[in-house]
N, C-alpha and C positions, 0 to 999 in steps of 0.2 A: 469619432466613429468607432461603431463597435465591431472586433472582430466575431467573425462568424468559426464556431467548433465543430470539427466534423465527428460523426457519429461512432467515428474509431477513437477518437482520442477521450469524447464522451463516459463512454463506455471503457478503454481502460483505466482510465482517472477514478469512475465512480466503484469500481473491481478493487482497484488497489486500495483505494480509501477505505473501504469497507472491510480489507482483510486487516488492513494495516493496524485497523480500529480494534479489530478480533486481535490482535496479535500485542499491540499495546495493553488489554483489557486483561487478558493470560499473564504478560508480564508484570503487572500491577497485582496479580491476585498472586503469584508466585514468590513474589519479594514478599509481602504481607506476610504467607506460609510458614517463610523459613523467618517469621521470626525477627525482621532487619526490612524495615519500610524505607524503599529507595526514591529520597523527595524526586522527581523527573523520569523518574525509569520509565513509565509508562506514553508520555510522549516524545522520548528520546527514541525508543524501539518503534512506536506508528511511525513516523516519522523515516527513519530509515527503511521499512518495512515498505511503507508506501512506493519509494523508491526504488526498491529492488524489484517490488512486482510491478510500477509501470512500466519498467525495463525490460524485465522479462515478458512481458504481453506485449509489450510494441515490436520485440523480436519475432514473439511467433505469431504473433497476425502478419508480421510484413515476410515471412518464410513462406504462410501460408499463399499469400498474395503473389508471391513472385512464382509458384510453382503454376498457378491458374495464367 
């Protein structure tokens, strides 16, 4: 049986991924730059990146929610 996703967690999951994506993609062009191509840097940084911003989003949707 499959669970059902609510549209809050939807939506942060697809927010985070998406920056997370930007933010891996930055770090991969940035090692390149300087010269020194770091083999995993760029899914090492999504990866935590993702993290940090569903944390951060799951905080302030539920700050928001609790003030309503």
């Amino acid at each position: 049986m499959a669970r059902k996703i609510s549209l809050r967690h939807a939506v942060i999951m697809g927010v985070a991924t998406g920056a997370g994506s930007a933010a891996g993609s930055v770090a991969e062009a940035g090692a390149e730059l300087m010269g020194q191509p770091l083999p995993g840097i760029g899914p090492l940084v999504t990866g935590v990146f993702v993290l940090w911003c569903a944390e951060k989003l799951d905080r302030v949707i539920a700050d928001d929610q609790e003030k309503n």
